[in-house]
SEDRENLO-459025 format. One line per 2 residues: their letters; for each residue x, y, z of N, C-alpha, C. Coordinates in nm, 3 decimals. Example, Ala and Ser with C-alpha at 12.3 -4.5 7.8 and 13.67 -1.06 7.14 Angstrom:
<atoms>
as> 1.319,-0.569,0.780,1.230,-0.450,0.780,1.320,-0.330,0.780  1.285,-0.225,0.708,1.367,-0.106,0.714,1.290,0.003,0.787
</atoms>
This chain:
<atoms>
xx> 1.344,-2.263,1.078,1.302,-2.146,1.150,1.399,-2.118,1.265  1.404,-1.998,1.300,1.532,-1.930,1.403,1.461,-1.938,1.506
xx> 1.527,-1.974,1.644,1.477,-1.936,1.752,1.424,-1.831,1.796  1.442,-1.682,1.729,1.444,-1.585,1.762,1.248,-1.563,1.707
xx> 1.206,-1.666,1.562,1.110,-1.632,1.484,1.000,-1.632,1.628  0.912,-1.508,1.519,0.782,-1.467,1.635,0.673,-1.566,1.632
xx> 0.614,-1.567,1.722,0.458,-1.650,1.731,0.338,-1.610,1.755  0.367,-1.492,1.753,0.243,-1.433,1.780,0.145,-1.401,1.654
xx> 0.025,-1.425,1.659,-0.063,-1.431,1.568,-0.044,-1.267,1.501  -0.081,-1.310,1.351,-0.061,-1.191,1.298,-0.197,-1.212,1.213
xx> -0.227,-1.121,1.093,-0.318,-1.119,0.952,-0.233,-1.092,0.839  -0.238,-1.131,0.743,-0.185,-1.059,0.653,-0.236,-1.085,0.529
xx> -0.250,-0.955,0.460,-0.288,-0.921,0.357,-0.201,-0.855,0.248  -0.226,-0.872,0.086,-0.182,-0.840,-0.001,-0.204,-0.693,-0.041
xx> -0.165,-0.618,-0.079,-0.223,-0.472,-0.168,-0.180,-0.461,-0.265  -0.223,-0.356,-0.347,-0.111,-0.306,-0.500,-0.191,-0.228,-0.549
xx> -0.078,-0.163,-0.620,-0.069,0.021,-0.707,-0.035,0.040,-0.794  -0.018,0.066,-0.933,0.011,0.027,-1.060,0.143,-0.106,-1.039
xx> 0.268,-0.111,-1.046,0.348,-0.217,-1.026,0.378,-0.254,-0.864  0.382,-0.138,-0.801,0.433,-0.220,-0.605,0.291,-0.277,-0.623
xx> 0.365,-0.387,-0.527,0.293,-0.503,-0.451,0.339,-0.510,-0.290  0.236,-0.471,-0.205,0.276,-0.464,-0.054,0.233,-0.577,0.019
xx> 0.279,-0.674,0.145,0.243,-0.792,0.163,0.229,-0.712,0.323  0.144,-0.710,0.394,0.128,-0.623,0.492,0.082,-0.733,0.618
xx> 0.150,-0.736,0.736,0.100,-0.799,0.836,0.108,-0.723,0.981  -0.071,-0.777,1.055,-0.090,-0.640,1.163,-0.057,-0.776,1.262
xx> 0.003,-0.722,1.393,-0.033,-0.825,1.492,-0.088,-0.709,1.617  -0.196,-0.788,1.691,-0.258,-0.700,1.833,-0.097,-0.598,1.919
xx> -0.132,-0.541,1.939,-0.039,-0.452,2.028,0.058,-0.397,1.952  0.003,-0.226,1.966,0.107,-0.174,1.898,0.251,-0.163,1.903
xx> 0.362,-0.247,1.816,0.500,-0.196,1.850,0.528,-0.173,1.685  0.497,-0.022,1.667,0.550,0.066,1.548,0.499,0.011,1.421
xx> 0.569,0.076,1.349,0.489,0.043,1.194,0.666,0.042,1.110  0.640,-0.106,1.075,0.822,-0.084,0.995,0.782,-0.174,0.836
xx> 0.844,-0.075,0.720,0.848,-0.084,0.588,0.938,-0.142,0.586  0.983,-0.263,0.508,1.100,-0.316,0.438,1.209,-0.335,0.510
xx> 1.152,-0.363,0.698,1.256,-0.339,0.783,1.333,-0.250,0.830  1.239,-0.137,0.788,1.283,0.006,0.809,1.143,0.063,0.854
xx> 1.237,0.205,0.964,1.062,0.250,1.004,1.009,0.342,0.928  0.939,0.362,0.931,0.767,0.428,0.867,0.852,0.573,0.814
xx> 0.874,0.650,0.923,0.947,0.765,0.909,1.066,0.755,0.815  1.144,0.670,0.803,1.295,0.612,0.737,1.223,0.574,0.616
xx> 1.118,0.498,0.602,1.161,0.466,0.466,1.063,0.555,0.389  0.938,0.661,0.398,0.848,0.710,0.373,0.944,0.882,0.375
xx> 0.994,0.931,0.370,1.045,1.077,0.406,0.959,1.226,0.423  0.832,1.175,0.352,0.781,1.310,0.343,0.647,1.262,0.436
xx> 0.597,1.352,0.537,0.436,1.321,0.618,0.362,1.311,0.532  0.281,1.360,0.425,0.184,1.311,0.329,0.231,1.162,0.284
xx> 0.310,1.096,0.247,0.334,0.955,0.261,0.280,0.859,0.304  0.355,0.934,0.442,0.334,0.822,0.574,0.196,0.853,0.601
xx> 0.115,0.993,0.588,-0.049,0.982,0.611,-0.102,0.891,0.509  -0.048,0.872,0.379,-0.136,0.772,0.312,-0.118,0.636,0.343
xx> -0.009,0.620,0.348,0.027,0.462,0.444,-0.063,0.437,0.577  -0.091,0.549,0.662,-0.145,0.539,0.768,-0.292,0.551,0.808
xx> -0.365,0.627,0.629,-0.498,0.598,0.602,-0.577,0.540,0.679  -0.561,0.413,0.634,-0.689,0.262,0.708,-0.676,0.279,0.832
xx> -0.549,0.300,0.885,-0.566,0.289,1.054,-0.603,0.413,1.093  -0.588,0.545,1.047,-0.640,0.707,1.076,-0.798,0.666,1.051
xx> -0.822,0.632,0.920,-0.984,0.641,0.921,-1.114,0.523,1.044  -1.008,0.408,1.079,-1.100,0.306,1.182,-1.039,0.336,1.289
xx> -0.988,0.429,1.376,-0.961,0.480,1.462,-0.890,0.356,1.531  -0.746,0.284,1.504,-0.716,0.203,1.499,-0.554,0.227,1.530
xx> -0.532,0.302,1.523,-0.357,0.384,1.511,-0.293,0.333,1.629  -0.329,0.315,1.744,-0.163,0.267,1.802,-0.235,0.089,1.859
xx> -0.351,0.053,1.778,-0.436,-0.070,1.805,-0.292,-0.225,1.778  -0.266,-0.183,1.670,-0.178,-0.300,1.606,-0.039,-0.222,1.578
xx> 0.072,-0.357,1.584,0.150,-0.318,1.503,0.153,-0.376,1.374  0.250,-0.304,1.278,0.226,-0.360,1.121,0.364,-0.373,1.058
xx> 0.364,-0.467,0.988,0.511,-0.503,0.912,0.495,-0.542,0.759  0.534,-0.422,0.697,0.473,-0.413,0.541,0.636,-0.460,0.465
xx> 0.615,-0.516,0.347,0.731,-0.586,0.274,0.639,-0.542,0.141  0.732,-0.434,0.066,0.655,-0.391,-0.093,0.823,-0.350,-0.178
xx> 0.729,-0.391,-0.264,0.868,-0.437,-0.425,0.756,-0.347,-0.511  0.880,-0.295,-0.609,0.813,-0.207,-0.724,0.754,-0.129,-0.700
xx> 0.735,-0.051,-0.813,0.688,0.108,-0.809,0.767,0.228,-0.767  0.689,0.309,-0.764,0.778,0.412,-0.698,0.710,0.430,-0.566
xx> 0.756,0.530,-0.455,0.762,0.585,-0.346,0.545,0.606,-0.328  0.510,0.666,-0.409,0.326,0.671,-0.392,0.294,0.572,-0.400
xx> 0.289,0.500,-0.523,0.275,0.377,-0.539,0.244,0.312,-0.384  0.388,0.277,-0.370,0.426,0.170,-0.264,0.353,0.230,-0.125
xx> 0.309,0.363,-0.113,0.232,0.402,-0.058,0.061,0.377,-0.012  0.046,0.358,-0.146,-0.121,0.336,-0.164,-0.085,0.218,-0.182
xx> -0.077,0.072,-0.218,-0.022,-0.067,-0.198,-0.055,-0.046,-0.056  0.056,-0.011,0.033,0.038,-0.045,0.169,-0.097,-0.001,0.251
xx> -0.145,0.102,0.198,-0.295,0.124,0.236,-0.407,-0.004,0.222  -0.383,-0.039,0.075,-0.481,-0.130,0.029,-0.462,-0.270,0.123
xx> -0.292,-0.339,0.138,-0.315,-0.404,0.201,-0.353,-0.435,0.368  -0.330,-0.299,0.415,-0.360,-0.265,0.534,-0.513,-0.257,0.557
xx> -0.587,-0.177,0.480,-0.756,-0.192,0.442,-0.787,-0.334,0.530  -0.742,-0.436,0.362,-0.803,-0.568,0.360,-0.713,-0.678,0.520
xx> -0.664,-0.637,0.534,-0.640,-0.693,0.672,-0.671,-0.655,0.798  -0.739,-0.523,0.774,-0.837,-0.475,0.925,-0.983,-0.544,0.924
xx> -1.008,-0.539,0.757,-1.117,-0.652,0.712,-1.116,-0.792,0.771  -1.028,-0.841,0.712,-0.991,-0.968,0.812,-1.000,-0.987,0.956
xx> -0.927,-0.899,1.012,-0.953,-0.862,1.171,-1.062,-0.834,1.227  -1.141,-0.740,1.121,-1.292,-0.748,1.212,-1.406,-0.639,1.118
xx> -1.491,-0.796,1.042,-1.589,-0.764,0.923,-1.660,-0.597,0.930  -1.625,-0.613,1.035,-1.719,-0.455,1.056,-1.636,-0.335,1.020
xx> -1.535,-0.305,1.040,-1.455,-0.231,0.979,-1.466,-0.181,0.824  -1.497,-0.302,0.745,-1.553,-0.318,0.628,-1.641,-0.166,0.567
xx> -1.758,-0.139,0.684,-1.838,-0.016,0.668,-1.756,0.126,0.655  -1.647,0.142,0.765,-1.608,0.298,0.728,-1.476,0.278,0.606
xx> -1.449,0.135,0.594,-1.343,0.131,0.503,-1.420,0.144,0.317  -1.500,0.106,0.318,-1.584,0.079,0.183,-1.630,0.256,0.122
xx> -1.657,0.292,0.188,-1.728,0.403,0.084,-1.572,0.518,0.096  -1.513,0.514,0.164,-1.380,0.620,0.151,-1.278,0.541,0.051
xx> -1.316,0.413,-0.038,-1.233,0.379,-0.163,-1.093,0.274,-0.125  -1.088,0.247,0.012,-0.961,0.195,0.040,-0.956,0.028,0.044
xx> -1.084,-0.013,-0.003,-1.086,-0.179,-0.053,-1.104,-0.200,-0.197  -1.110,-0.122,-0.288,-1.097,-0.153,-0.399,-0.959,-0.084,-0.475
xx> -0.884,-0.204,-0.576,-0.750,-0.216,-0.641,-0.783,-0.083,-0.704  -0.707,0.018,-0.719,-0.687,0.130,-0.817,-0.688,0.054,-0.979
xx> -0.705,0.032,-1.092,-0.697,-0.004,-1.201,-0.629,0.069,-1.254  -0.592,0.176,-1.245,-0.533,0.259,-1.352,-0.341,0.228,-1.356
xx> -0.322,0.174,-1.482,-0.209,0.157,-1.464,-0.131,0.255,-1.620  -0.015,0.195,-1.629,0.060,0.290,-1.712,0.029,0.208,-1.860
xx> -0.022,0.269,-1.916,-0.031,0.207,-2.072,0.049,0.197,-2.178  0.051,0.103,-2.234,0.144,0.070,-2.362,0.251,0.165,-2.420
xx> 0.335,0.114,-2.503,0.357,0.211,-2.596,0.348,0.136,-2.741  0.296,0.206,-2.838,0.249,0.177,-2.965,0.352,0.182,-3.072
xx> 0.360,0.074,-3.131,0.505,0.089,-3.238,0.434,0.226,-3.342  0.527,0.298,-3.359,0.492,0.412,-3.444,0.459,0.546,-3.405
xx> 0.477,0.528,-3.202,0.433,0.677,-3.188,0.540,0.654,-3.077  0.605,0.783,-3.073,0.632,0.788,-2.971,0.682,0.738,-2.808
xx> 0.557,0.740,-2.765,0.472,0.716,-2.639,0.331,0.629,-2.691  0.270,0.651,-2.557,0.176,0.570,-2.582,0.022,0.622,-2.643
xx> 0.073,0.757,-2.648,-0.025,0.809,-2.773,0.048,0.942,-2.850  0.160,0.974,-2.767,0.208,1.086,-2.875,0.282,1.039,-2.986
xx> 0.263,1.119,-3.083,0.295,1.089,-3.235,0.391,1.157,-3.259  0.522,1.146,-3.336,0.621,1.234,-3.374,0.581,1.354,-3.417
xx> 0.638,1.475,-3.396,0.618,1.568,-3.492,0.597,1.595,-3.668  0.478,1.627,-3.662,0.432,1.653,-3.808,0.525,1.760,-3.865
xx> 0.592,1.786,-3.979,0.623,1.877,-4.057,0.569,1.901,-4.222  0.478,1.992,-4.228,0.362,1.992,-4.333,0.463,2.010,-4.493
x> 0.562,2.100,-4.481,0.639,2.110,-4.562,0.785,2.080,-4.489
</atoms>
């Protein structure tokens, strides 16, 4: 470990979105919100993004409470978006059970399931079928 490494208590929690996986850690006192070692704004480009990234802390009135340091692989750009929500969710959970209530019924503690499905030898895709030609 570097002299420089921090000590200050953090939480951290896991999230994920069809393939990203976000590893998300809050510590008390806000200093910024940085993705992949990049900030929020830099690595997110568009504000609907960064509002879904910023979800859990917009909805528990929590926004300049912590700072957060998210590390997410795979997916694309939404994805890695909603990942960082989820793991952000479950680590305000951690921080304080009660949170739990406005986080639970607005959907942001349970894994999305829907992922990208197969593809089927013989079609296509994963359900389109080549073009029929009758004659």
């Amino acid at each position: 470990m570097s002299a420089t490494a921090t000590t200050k208590k953090y939480i951290e929690a896991v999230g994920r979105r069809k393939t990203a996986i976000a590893r998300v850690r809050i510590t008390e006192g806000g200093n910024g919100f940085v993705v992949n070692e990049r900030a929020l704004a830099e690595y997110f480009p568009t504000e609907s993004l960064q509002n879904t990234a910023l979800e859990a802390l917009t909805v528990t009135n929590q926004k300049g409470t912590f700072g957060v340091s998210a590390k997410v692989v795979g997916g694309g750009v939404s994805a890695q978006a909603e990942a960082i929500r989820h793991a952000l969710a479950r680590s305000l959970v951690k921080y304080d059970e009660e949170l739990r209530k406005e986080l639970k019924p607005v959907g942001f503690m349970k894994r999305d399931p829907r992922s990208v499905e197969r593809k089927k030898f013989g079609l296509k895709k994963a359900r389109r079928a080549s073009q029929w030609s009758k004659r």
